[in-house]
C-alpha positions in Angstrom: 0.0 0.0 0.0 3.0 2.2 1.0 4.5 1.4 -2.9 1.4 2.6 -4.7 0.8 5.8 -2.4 4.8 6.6 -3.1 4.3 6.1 -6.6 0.5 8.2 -6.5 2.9 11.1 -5.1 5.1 11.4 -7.6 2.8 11.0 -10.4 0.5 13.7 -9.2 3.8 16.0 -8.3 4.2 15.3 -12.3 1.3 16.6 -12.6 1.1 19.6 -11.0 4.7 20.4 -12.8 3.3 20.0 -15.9 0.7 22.5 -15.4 3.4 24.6 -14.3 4.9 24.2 -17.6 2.0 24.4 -19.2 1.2 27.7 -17.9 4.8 29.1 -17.9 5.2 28.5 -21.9 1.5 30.3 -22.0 2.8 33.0 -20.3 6.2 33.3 -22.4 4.5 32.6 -25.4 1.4 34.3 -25.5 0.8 36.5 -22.4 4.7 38.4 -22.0 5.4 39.5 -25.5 1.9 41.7 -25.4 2.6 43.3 -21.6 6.2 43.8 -22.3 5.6 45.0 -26.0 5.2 48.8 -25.2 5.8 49.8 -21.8 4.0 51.6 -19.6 1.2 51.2 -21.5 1.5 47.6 -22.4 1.8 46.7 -18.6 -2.2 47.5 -18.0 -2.0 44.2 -19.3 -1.1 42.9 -16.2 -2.3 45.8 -13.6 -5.3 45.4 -11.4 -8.0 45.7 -11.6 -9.0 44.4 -15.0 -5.3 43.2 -15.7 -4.2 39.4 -16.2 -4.1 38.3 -12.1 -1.0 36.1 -12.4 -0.9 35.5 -8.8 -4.1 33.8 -8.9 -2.5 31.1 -11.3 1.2 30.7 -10.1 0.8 31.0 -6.1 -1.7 28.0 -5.6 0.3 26.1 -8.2 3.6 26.6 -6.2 2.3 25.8 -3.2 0.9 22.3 -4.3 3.9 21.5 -6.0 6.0 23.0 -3.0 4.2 20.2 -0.8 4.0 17.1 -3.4 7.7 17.4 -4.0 8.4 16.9 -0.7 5.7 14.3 0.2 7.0 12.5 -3.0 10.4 12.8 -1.3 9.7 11.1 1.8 7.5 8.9 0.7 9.6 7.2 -2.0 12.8 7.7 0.6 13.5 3.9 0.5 13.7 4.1 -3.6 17.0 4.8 -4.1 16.8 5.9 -7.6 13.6 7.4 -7.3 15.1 9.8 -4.1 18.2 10.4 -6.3 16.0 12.0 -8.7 13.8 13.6 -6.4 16.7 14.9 -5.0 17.9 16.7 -7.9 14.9 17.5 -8.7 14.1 19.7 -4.9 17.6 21.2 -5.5 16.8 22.8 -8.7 13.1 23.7 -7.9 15.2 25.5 -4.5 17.4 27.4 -6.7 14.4 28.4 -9.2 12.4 29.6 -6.4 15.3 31.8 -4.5 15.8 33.3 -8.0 12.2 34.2 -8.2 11.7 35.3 -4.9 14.9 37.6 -5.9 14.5 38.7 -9.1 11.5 37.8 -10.5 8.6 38.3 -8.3 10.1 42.0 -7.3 10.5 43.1 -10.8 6.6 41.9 -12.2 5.3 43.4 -8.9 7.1 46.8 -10.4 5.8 46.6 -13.6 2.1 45.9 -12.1 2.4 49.1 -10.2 4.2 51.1 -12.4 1.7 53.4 -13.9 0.2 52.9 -17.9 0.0 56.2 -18.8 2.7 57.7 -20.2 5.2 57.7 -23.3 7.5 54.5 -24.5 9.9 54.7 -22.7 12.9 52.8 -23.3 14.6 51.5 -20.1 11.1 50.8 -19.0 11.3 48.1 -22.5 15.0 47.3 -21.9 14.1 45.6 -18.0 10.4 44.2 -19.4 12.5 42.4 -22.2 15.2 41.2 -19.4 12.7 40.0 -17.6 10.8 37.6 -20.4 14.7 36.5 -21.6 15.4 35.3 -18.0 11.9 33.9 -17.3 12.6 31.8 -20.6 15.0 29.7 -18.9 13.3 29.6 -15.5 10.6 28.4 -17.2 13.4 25.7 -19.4 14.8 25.0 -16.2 10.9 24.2 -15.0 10.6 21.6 -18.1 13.8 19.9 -17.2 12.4 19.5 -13.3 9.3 17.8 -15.3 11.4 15.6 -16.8 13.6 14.3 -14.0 10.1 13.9 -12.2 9.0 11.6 -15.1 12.3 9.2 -15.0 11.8 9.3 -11.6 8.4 7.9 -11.7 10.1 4.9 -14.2 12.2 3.9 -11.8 11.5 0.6 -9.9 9.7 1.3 -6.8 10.9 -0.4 -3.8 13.2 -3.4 -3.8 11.9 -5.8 -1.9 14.5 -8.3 0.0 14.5 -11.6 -1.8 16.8 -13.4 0.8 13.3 -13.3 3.1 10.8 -14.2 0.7 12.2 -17.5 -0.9 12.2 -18.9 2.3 
């Protein structure tokens, strides 16, 4: 029973990590090159109150996958391969998060309260097209957690000891 909730863990962490991925090449694709076409004004895009409310989407998301990558941790502990991935895969999630919490979260939280009226204004462009450069390979480095999650969820499970059971 242990075995198949480990392995229920890890698929549903897969899971919630592909929606992640799923909605971070939605943003890069289709939602950042519109609010960081023409700044200021292209940020109302993203502004309150009738902007795009990407903390609704990304903060419930984390959190889940927060919590299943460490339930899928400690519940597949005994699976040596599986925890070698899983271990990887917390270590890189860890550095994407700091680097969010440091960079990225400050500077869309700027551009959401930086006024829309106004002219172009360059530097204003320059950091909104730093910004969706860098969140293209968060959101790579995002894809490769997804896919150390999925050979993680190939590997065997737990290895039973033979010695006991042939007896």
């Amino acid at each position: 029973m242990r075995e198949k909730f480990a392995f229920l863990t890890l698929f549903i962490t897969v899971l919630l990590f592909g929606v992640v991925n799923g909605g971070g090449l939605y943003e890069e694709m289709i939602v950042a090159p519109v609010w960081s076409a023409s700044p200021p004004e292209s940020f109302a895009l993203i502004q309150p109150p009738d902007g795009l409310a990407l903390i609704n989407f990304w903060i419930p998301f984390h959190i889940a996958a927060n919590i299943f990558v460490i339930i899928a941790l400690i519940m597949n502990w005994k699976a040596k391969k599986r925890r070698t991935y899983l271990l990887v895969v917390l270590g890189l999630y860890a550095i994407i998060r700091i680097v969010t919490f440091a960079y990225f979260a400050p500077e869309i939280t700027f551009f959401q309260n930086t006024p829309a009226e106004g002219p172009f204004s360059p530097e204003l462009a320059a950091r909104a097209e730093l910004w969706t450069m860098l969140s293209w390979l968060r959101t790579i480095g995002e894809i490769g957690i997804n896919i150390l999650l999925l050979l993680a969820l190939i590997q065997p499970g737990f290895q039973r000891d033979t010695r006991l059971s042939s007896r």
